[in-house]
N, C-alpha and C positions, 0 to 999 in steps of 0.2 A: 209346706207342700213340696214334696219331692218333684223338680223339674225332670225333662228327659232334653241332653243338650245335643247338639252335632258336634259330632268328631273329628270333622273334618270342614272345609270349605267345598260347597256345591250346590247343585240344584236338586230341588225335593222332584223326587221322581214319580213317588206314588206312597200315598197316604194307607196304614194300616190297621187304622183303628179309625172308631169314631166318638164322639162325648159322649158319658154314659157308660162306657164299656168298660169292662173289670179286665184287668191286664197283670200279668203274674210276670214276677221278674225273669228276664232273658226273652221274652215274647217282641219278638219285631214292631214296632210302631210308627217308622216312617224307613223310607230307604230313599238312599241319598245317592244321585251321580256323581262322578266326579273322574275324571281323567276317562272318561267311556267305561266304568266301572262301578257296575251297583254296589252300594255299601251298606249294610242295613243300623239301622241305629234302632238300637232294644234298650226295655225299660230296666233300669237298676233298680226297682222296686217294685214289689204288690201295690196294684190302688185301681183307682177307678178315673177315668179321660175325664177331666174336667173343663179344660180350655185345648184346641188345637190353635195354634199359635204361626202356622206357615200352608204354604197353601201348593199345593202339586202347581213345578214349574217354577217356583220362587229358587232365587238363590236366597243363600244362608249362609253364613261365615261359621270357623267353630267357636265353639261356645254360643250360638244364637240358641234361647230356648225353641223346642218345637211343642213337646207339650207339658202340660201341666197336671201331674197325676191328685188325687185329693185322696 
């Protein structure tokens, strides 16, 4: 299953999908702060949200998975 990682280190700001949802690659699925600068993190792949894995307000390192496309 295609994961979707951060790209950087920060706090999840606001969540853009939810499980269930059919997401086409480049489409936004969380965005991330970080230096007071929203960053959006998009899916590399078509699929569908199977697990969200971080939660609005969490920090996240990069490379933490956020979600899990099926």
């Amino acid at each position: 299953m295609p994961n979707v990682e951060a790209h950087i280190t920060g706090t999840v700001w606001k969540i853009e999908c939810a499980v269930g949802q059919e997401v086409e690659e480049g489409d936004t699925v969380v965005i991330l702060e970080s230096m007071k600068m929203e960053m959006p993190v998009e899916a590399e792949d078509d699929g569908k949200v199977v697990e969200i894995r971080c939660a609005e307000g969490e920090s996240v390192g990069e490379g933490d998975v956020l979600v899990v496309l099926g």
